[in-house]
C-alpha positions as CSV (number, residue, x, y, z in Angstrom):
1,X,-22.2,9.9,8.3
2,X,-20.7,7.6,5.7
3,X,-20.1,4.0,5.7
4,X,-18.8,2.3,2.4
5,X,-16.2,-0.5,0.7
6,X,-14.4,-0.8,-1.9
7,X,-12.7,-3.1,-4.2
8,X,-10.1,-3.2,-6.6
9,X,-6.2,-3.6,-7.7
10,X,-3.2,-3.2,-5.6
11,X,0.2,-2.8,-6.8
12,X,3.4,-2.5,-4.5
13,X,7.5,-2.4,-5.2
14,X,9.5,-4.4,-2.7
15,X,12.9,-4.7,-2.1
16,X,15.0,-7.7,-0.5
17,X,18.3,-7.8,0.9
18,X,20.6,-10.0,3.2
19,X,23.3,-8.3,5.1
20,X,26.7,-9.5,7.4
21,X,27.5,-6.8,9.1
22,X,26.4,-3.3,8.7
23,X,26.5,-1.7,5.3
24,X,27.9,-4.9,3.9
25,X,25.3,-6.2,1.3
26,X,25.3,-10.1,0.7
27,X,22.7,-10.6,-2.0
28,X,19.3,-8.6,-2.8
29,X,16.5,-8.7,-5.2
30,X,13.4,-6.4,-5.7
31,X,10.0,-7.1,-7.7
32,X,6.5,-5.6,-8.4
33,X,3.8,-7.4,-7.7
34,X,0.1,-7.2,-8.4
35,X,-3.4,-8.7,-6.7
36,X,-6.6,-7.0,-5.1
37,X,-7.4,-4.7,-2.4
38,X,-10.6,-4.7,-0.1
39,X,-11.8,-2.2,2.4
40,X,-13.8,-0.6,4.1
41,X,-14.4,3.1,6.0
42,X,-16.8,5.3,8.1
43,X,-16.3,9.3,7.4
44,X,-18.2,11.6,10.1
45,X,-19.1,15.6,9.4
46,X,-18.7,16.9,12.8
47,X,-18.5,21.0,11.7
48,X,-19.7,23.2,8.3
49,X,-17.1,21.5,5.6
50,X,-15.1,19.2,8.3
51,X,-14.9,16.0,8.5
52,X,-13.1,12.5,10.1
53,X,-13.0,9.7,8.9
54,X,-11.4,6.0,9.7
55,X,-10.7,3.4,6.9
56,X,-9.3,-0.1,6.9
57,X,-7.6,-1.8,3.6
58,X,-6.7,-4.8,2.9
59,X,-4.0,-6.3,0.1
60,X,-4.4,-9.9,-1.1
61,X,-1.2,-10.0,-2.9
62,X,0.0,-13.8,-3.3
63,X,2.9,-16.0,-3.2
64,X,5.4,-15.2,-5.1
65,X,9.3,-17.0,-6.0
66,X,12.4,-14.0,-5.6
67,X,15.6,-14.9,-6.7
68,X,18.2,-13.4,-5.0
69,X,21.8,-12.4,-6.8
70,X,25.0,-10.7,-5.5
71,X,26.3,-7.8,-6.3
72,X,28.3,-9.1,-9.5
73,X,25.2,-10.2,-10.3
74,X,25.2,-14.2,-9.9
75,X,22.9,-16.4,-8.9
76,X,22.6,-16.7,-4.9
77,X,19.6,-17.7,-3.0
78,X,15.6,-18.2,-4.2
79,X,12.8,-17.7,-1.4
80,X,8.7,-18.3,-1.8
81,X,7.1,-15.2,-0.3
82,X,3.7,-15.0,0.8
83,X,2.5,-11.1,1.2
84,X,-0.6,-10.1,2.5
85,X,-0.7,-5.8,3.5
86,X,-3.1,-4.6,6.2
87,X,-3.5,-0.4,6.3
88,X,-5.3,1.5,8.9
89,X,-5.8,5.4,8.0
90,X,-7.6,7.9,10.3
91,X,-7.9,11.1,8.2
92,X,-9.6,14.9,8.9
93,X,-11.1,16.5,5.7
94,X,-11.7,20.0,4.7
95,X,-13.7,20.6,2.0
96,X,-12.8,24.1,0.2
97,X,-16.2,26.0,-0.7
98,X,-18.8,24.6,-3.1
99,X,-19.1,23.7,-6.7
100,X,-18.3,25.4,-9.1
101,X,-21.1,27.8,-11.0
102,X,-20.6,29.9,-13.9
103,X,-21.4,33.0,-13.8
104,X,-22.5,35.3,-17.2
């Protein structure tokens, strides 16, 4: 059994849009933000070279200002976005053979 954490930097691309009626695109606006990720996980050998294992993450990514523009590309709306990104993962592992030796 394995418990650990982690820490480090999260990136992700979003993508903003209003629409009227189906298909019909009033304004839209994308960005890529930056901040940190935490998280933690517990991996389990349960047979020779198998394992499962369950992992929770966590992305502090901020508040952020989108401005929004129309499809001509004019000015339209601005918004203050607060995004925060929870992720669950429950995996199974396979681990091919053994390391690598050599041989002369």
């Amino acid at each position: 059994m394995l418990w650990y954490a982690k820490g480090g930097a999260a990136v992700v691309a979003d993508r903003y849009a209003t629409f009227v009626t189906p298909g019909f695109v009033i304004d839209s606006s994308s960005q890529t933000r930056w901040g940190g990720a935490l998280g933690t996980g517990l991996e389990v050998g349960f047979a020779p070279n198998w394992s499962v294992g369950v992992e929770y993450n966590h992305l502090f990514m901020g508040t952020s200002t989108v401005v929004a523009t129309t499809p001509t590309g004019a000015f339209s709306a601005t918004d203050r976005v607060r995004q925060d990104v929870d992720i669950g993962t429950v995996r199974v592992n396979y681990r091919w053979g053994g390391p690598v030796i050599s041989k002369y």
